[in-house]
C-alpha positions in Angstrom: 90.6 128.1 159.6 94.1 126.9 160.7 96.3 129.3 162.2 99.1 129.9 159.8 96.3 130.1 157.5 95.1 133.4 159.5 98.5 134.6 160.1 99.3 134.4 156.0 96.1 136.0 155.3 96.2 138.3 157.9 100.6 139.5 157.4 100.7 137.8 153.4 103.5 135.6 154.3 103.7 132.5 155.9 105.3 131.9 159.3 108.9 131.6 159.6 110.0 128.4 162.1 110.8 130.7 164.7 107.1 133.0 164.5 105.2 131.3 167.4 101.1 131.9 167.1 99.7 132.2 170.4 96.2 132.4 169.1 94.7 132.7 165.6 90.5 133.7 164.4 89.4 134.5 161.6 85.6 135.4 160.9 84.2 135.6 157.8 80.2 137.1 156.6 79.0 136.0 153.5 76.6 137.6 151.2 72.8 135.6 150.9 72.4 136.0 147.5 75.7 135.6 146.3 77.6 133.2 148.6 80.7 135.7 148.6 82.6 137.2 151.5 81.0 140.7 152.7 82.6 141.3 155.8 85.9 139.7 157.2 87.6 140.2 160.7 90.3 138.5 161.9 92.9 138.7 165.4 96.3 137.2 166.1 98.5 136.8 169.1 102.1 136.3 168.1 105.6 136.3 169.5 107.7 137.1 166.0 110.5 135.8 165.2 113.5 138.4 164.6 113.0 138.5 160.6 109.5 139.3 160.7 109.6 141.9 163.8 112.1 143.6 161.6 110.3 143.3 158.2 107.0 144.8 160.2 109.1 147.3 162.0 111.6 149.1 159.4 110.1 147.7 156.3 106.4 148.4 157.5 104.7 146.8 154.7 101.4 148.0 155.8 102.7 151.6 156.6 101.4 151.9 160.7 102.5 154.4 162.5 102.4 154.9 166.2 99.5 156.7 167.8 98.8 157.7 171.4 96.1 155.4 173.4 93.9 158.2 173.3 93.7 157.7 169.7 93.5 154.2 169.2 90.7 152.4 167.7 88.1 150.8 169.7 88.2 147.2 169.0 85.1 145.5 168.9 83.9 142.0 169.6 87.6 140.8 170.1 88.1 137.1 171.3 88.3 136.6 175.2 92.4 136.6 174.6 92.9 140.0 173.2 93.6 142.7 175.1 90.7 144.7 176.0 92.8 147.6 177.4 95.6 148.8 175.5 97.2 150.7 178.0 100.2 148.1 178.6 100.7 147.8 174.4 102.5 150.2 172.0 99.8 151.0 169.1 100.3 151.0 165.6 97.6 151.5 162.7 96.4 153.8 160.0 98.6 152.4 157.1 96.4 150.3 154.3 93.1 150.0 156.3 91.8 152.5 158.5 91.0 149.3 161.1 94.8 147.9 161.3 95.7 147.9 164.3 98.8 146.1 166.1 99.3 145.9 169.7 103.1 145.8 170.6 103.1 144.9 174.1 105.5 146.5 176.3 106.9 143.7 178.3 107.5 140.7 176.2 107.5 139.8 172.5 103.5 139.6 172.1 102.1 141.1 168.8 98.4 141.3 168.8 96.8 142.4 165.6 93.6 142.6 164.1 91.9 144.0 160.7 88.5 143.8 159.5 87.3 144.7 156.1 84.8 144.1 153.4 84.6 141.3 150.6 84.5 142.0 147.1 82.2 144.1 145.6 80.2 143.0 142.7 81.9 144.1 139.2 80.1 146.1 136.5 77.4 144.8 134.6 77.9 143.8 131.4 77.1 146.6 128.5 74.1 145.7 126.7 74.5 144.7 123.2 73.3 147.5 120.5 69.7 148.1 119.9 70.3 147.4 116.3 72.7 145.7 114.5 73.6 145.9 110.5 74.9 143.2 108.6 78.3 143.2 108.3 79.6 142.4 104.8 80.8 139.2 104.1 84.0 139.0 105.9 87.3 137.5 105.5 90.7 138.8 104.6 90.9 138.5 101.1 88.1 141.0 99.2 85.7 140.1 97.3 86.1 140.7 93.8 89.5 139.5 91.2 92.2 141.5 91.4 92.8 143.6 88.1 94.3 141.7 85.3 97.1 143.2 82.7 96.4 143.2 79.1 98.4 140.5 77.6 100.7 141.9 74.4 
């Protein structure tokens, strides 16, 4: 997958002229039976451009707060290029997925960020159509008889 395509997946909007991705992966798990995504990760490196370090920053779209290193989330089977000790990064996660995390680092204008999820699940299944069924009556808007007449005088 191309990198802006992970980065617009990844932050839902595409990068500005002035967002420079460093690195970009996306993986993706599908389902045997049904050919559909069950289990996405993905991880970016990026050095944001002003608009979108402020729109992550005050807006917070994905509502992260800060957290101690102590209590950030071990990442698991991150590319060779991601930090593998978070120690020299500003955390971030929680928000809309209990696996966000973003990596501020400390000396620089790196982002690194990751996310993994599940696919969709399968829908309901359909009701089942009544046991039994009874005619309906003849149907249509108009009814089925005359309507009443008037004597004539």
């Amino acid at each position: 997958m191309p990198p802006e395509e992970v980065f617009k997946r990844a932050l839902w909007r595409r990068p500005a002229p002035d967002d420079k991705i460093l690195h970009a992966e996306r993986r993706e798990w599908t389902n045997d039976s049904t050919h559909s995504v069950a289990h996405w990760q993905w991880f970016l490196a990026i050095e944001p451009g002003e608009a979108l370090k402020k729109w992550l920053r005050e807006q917070n779209p994905f509502s992260v707060h800060p957290v101690g290193n102590a209590e950030a989330p071990a990442i698991k089977d991150a590319p060779p290029w991601f930090p593998a000790d978070n120690s020299s990064c500003i955390v971030h996660t929680g928000g809309t997925a209990a696996d966000l995390v973003f990596l501020w680092s400390r000396k620089g204008n790196t982002l690194y960020a990751t996310a993994s999820g599940t696919g969709f699940q399968p829908g309901a299944p359909e009701p089942a159509p009544p046991a039994t069924t009874t005619p309906s009556a003849p149907g249509g808007r108009l009814p089925q008889s005359s309507p009443p007449t008037s004597p004539t005088p």
